[in-house]
N, C-alpha and C positions, 0 to 999 in steps of 0.2 A: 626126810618126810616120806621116801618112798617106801619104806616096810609100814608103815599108818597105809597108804594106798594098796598097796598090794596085799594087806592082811582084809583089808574091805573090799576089796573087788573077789578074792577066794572066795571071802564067806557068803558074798551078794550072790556068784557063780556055782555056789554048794548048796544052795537050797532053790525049792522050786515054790515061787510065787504063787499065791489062793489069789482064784480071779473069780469074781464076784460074778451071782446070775445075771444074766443080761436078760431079767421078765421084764416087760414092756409094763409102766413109760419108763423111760431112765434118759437118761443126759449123761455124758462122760465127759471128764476132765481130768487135769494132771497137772502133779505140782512136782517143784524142784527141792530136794536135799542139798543145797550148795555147801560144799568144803569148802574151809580153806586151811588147810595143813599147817600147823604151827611148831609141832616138835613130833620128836617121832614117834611117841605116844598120844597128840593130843592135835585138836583143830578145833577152827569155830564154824559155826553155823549159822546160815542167814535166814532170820524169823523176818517177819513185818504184821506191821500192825495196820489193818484196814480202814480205808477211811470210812468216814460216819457216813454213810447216805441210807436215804430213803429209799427202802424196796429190796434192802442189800440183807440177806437173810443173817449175814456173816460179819456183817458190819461192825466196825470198830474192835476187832477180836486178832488176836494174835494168830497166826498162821506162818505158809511159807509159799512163795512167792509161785504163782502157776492159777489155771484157771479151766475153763471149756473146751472141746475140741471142736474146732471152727473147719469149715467144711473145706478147707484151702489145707489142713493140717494132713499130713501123708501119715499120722502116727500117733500115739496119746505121747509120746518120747518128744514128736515134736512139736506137740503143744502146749508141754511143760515148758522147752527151751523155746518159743515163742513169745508166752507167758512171760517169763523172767527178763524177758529183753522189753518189753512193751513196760510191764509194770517197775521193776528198778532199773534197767538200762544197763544191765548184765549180758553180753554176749558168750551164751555157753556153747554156742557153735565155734565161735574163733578164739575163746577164752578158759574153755571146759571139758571134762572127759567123763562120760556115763561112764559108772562103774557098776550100775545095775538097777535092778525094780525091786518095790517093797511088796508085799498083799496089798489088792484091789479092797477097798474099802466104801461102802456105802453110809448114810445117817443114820443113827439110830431110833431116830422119831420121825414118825409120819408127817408132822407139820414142817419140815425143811422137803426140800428141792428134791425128786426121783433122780441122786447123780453118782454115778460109780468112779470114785478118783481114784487115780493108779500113784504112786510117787515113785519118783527114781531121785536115784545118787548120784551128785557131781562132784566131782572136783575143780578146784579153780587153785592156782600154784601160787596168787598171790590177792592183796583185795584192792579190786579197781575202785575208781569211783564210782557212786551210784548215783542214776539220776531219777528220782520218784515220781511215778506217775500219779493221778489226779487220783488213784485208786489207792494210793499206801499212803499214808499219815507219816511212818515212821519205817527206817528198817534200822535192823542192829545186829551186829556179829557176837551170838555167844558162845563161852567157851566148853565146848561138847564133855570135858573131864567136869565142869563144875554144874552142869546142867543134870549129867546121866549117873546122881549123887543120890541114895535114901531120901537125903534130908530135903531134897529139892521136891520130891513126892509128896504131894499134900491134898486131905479129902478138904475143900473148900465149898465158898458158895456162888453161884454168878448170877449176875442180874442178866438177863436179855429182852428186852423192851417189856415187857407187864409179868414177866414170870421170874421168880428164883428158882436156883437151880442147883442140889447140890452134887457137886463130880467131884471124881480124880482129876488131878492137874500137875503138871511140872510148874517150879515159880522160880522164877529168877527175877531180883529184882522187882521191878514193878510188872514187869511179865507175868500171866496167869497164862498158861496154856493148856487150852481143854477141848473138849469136844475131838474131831477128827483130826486135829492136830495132835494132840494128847496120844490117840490111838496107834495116829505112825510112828511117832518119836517111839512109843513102846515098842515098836514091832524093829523100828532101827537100834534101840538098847541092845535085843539080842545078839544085832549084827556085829553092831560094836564091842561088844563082850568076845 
C-alpha cells in the first residue's frame, strides 16, 4: 500500500494549493479526505451523510467528515482532525498521516453560509471502528477506483428544502454527492490521476 501513499503525498507536495479571498464576512472550516489503503493501486474513502436537522444548511447531504475552526483550534489541519474525532470517532492524531491540502473552496450561492473550507488528505493504515456522532446519520467507506469512474459522473437533480437543483454529481449507490463535496472530490481526481 505504500507506493498508493507515497504516489499521493508527491503529487499533494507538487502542486500549490489556491487559497480562497479571505473578504470579510467568512467563517472557516476544514474537512478530512480519510484513506484507507486497500491495494496498491486503490483505497476507500470515508463519506457521511448528515444528519437532518433544523437550521443545518447541509443537512442530510453526503459529505466528509470535518466542520468550523473553533477558536481552541491552532490550525484549519486541526480542525479537520478535530472534527473527525468528534463527529465519527476517528482519531487521526494517533491513527492518521496528512499527506497534504486540496484548493480552499467557498459556496457557490449566496444563500448558504460566508465559509472558506480548506480539505486535507489522510491516511489511516486500517479501518477502526466508528463511533457516530448526533451530527452523521450514516458514514461509509467507498472504493476510490469505483467512485473516480466516467460513469459515476452524473448531471442530476437535488431537492434542498423548497428548491430543485440541477448539478454535477459523483453517485455511488444510493450516494449523490454534490455541491462542495462534488467540487473537492474533482480537485482530488487530479491528484489521484
Amino acid at each position: 500500500m505504500e507506493p498508493l501513499v507515497a504516489r499521493l503525498a508527491g503529487a499533494l507536495a507538487a502542486r500549490t494549493p489556491r487559497r480562497a479571498e479571505r473578504d470579510e464576512p467568512f467563517r472557516e472550516a476544514a474537512v478530512a479526505l480519510v484513506l484507507r489503503p486497500v491495494a496498491p493501486d486503490d483505497a476507500d474513502l470515508l463519506f457521511i451523510r448528515r444528519a437532518t436537522r433544523a437550521g443545518d444548511p447541509w443537512s442530510g447531504q453526503i459529505g466528509l467528515p470535518g466542520g468550523r475552526l473553533d477558536p481552541a483550534d491552532t490550525s484549519l489541519e486541526d480542525a479537520a482532525l478535530r472534527e473527525t474525532l468528534e463527529e465519527v470517532g476517528l482519531d487521526l492524531r494517533a491513527h492518521g498521516r496528512v499527506l497534504g491540502e486540496l484548493d480552499d473552496l467557498r459556496p457557490r450561492t449566496p444563500a448558504l453560509p460566508p465559509i472558506i473550507v480548506r480539505p486535507f488528505v489522510v491516511v489511516v493504515p486500517d479501518a477502526p471502528a466508528l463511533t457516530l456522532s448526533d451530527e452523521v446519520a450514516e458514514a461509509r467507506w467507498v472504493r476510490v477506483g469505483e467512485l473516480l469512474v466516467p460513469a459515476a459522473r452524473v448531471e442530476t437533480t437535488v431537492q434542498v428544502r423548497d428548491l430543485r437543483m440541477r448539478v454535477t454529481a459523483y453517485r455511488h449507490g444510493d450516494f449523490t454527492i454534490w455541491g462542495m463535496t462534488e467540487r473537492i472530490l474533482a480537485t482530488f481526481e487530479e491528484v489521484w490521476r
